[in-house]
C-alpha positions as CSV (number, residue, x, y, z in Angstrom):
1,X,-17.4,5.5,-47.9
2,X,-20.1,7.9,-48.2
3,X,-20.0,9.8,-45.3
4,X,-21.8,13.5,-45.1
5,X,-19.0,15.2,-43.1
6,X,-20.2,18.5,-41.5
7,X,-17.7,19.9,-39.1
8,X,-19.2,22.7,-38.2
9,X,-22.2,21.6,-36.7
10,X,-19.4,21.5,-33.7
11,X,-19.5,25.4,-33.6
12,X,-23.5,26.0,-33.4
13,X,-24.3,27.4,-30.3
14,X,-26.0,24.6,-28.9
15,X,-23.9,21.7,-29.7
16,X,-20.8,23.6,-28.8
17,X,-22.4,24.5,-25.0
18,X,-22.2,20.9,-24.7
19,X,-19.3,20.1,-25.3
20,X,-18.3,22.8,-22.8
21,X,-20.7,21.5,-20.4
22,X,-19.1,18.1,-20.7
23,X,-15.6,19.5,-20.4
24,X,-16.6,21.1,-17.0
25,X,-17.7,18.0,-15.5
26,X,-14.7,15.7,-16.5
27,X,-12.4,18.4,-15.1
28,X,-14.5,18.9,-11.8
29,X,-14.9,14.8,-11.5
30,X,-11.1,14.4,-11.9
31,X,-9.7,17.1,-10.0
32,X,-12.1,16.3,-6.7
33,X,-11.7,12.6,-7.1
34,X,-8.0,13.4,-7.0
35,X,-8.6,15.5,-3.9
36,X,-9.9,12.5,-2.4
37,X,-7.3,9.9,-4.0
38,X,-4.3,11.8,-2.3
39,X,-5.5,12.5,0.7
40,X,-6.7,8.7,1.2
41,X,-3.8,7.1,-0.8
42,X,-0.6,8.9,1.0
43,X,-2.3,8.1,4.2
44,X,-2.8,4.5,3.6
45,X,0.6,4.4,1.5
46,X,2.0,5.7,4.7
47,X,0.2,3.1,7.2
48,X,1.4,0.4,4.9
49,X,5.1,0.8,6.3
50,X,4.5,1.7,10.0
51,X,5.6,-0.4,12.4
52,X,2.0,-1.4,13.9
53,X,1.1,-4.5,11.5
54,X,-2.5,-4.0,12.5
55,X,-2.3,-0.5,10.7
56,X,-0.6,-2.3,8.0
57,X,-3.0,-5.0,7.3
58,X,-6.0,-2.9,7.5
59,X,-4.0,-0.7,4.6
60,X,-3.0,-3.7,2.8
61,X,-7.0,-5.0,2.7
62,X,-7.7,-1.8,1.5
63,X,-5.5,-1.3,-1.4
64,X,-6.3,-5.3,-2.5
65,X,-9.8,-4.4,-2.2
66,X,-10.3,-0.9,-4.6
67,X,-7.3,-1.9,-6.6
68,X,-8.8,-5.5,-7.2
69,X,-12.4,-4.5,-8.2
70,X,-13.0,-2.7,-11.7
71,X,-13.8,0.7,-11.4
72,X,-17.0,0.4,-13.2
73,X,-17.8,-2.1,-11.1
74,X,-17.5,0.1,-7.9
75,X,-19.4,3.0,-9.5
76,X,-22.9,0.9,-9.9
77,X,-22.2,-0.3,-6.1
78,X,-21.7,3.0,-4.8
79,X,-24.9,4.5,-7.3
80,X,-27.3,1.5,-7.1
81,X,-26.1,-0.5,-4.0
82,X,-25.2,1.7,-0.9
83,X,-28.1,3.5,-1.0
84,X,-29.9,0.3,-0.3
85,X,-27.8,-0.9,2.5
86,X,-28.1,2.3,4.5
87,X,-30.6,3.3,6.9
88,X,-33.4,3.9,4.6
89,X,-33.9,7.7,5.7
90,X,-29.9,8.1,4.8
91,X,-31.1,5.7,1.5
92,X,-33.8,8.0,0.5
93,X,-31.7,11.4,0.9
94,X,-29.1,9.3,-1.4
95,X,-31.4,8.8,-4.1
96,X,-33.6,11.8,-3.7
97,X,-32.2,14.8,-1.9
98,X,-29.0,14.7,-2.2
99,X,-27.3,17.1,-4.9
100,X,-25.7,16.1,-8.3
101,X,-25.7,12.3,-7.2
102,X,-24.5,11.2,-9.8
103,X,-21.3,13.6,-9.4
104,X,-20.7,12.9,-5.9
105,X,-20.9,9.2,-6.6
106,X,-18.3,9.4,-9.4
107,X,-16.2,11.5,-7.4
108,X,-16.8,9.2,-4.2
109,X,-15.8,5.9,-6.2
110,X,-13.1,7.7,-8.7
111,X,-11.1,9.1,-5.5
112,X,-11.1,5.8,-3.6
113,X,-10.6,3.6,-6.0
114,X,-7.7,5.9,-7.4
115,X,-6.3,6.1,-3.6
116,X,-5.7,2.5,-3.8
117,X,-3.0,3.4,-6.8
118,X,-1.5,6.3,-5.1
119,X,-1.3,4.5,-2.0
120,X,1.0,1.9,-3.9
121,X,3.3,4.7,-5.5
122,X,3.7,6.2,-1.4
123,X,4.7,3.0,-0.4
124,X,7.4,2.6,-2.8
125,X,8.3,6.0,-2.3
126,X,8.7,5.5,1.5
127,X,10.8,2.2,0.8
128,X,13.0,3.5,-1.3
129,X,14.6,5.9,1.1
130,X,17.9,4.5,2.0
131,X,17.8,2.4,5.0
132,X,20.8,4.4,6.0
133,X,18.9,7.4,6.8
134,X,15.8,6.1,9.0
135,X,19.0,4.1,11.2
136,X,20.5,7.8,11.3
137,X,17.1,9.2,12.2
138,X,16.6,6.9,15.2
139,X,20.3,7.2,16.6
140,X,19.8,11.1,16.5
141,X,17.0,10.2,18.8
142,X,14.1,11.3,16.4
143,X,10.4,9.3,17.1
144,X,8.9,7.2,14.2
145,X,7.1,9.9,13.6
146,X,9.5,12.5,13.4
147,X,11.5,10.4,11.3
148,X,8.5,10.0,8.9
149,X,7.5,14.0,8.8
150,X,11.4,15.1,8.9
151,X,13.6,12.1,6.7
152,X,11.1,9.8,5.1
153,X,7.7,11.8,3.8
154,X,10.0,14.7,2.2
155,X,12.0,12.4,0.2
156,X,9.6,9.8,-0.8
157,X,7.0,12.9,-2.3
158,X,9.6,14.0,-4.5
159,X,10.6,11.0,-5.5
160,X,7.1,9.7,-6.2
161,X,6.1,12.9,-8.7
162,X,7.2,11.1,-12.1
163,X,4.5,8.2,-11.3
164,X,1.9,10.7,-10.1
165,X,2.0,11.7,-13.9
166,X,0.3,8.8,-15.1
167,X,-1.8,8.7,-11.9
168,X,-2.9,12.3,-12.5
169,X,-3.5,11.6,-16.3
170,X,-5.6,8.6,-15.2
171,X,-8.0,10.0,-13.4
172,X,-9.0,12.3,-16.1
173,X,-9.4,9.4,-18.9
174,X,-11.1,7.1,-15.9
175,X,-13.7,10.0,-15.9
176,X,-15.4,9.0,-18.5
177,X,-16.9,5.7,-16.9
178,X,-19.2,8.6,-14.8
179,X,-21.4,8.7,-18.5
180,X,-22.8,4.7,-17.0
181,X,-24.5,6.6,-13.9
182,X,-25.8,9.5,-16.1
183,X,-23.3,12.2,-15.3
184,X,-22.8,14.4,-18.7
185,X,-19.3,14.7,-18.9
186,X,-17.5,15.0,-22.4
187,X,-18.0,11.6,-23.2
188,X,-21.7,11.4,-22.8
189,X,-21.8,15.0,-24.2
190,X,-20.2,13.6,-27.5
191,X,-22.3,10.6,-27.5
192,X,-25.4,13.3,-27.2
193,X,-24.1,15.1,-30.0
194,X,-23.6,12.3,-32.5
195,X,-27.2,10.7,-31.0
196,X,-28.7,14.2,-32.0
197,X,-26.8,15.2,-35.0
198,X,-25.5,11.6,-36.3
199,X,-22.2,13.5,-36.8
200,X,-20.3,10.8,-34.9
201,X,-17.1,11.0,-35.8
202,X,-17.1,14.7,-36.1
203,X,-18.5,14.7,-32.0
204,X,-16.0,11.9,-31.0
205,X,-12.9,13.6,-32.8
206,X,-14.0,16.7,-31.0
207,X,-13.8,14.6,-27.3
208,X,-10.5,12.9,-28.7
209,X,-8.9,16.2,-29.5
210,X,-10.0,17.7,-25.9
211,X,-8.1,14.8,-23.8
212,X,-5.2,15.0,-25.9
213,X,-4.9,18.6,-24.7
214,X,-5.9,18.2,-21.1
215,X,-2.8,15.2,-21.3
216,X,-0.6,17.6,-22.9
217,X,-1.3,20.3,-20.2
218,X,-1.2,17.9,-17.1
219,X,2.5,16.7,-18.4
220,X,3.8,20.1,-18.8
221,X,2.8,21.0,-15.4
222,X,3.9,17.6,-13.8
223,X,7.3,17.9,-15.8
224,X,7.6,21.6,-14.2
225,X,6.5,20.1,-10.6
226,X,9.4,17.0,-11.3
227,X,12.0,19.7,-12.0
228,X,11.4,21.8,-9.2
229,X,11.6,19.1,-6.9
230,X,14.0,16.8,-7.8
231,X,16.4,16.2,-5.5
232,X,20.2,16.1,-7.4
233,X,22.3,13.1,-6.8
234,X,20.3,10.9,-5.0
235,X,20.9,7.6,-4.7
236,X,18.0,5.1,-4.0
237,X,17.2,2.3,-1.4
238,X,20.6,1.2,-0.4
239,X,20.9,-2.5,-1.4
């Protein structure tokens, strides 16, 4: 294979920017879409066990729906669609006015669509308290919600933070779909770079080596967060 390998065309100025560029936007697209995909996932994890079956079934549509539809998929419909089944002034502001659209739309999409995921991992959380505990929570009097703030919520985080690993690490590789709506994350960056240089493997090697690291970063942290909060002896749903 005669292949003209030239490294350091990484390390000129301009090339190299980009690559930082891109680096910024893949973090800032993950760690806002995860923003999004807690807040919205532990609240619909949590309205998936309440009592109300309403609540629950609203939830329940919701996780089928995200979860069911390919992320790519919801990017185009939230980029190309929405904004032409709004009001057309809201449409035009969309398209037009509105800033970095193409980063609040991968942002808007990644976060719900992730949500639908966390929401699962809450859920399970929640039911794998033992049953023992919510009975003792309602014959000390406590409300549902009291029971779910005091007994159930506390437990079920801790108990969900080895999933939320691969959660967390998804969102960062899912990122890289944002390059189909035009947003110049690390991906697209690369693909610039070999485009411009036709140094592909040299610009794809470089964006392979980044994730690696941003994986290898995000574990250590998680695995810190799992040790702090693991809770010693304790025994799952009770069968």
């Amino acid at each position: 294979m005669n292949y003209n390998w030239n490294w350091a065309v990484l390390l000129e100025e301009e090339y190299l920017q980009w690559l930082i560029s891109g680096l910024g936007w893949t973090v800032s697209v993950a760690l806002c879409g995860w923003v999004i995909a807690m807040t919205v996932g532990c609240l619909v994890g949590v309205g998936r066990t309440v009592p109300n079956r309403w609540i629950r079934l609203v939830c329940t549509c919701y996780v089928e729906l995200f979860r069911n539809i390919p992320l790519l998929v919801q990017m185009f419909i939230w980029y190309f669609a929405i904004p032409e089944l709004v009001p057309d002034d809201i449409g035009r502001w969309m398209k037009r006015d509105m800033p970095n659209p193409e980063f609040v739309t991968a942002v808007v999409a990644l976060g719900l669509y992730t949500a639908s995921r966390v929401a699962e991992q809450v859920r399970a959380g929640i039911e794998t308290v033992p049953v023992g505990l919510k009975s003792a929570a309602t014959a000390h009097g406590l409300s549902t919600y009291q029971s779910y703030r005091y007994i159930q919520l506390p437990i079920s985080f801790r108990l969900i933070v080895p999933p939320m690993t691969s959660e967390f690490l998804t969102v960062f590789k899912n990122s890289s779909l944002a390059l189909t709506i035009g947003l110049l994350e690390l991906t697209a960056q690369s693909q610039q770079i070999a485009e411009y240089t036709f140094q592909g493997f040299e610009a794809f090697t470089a964006a392979t080596i980044i994730y690696v690291f941003i994986a290898l970063i995000v574990t250590a942290l998680m695995h810190l967060l799992e040790r702090h909060t693991a809770i010693p002896g304790f025994v799952g749903k009770d069968s």
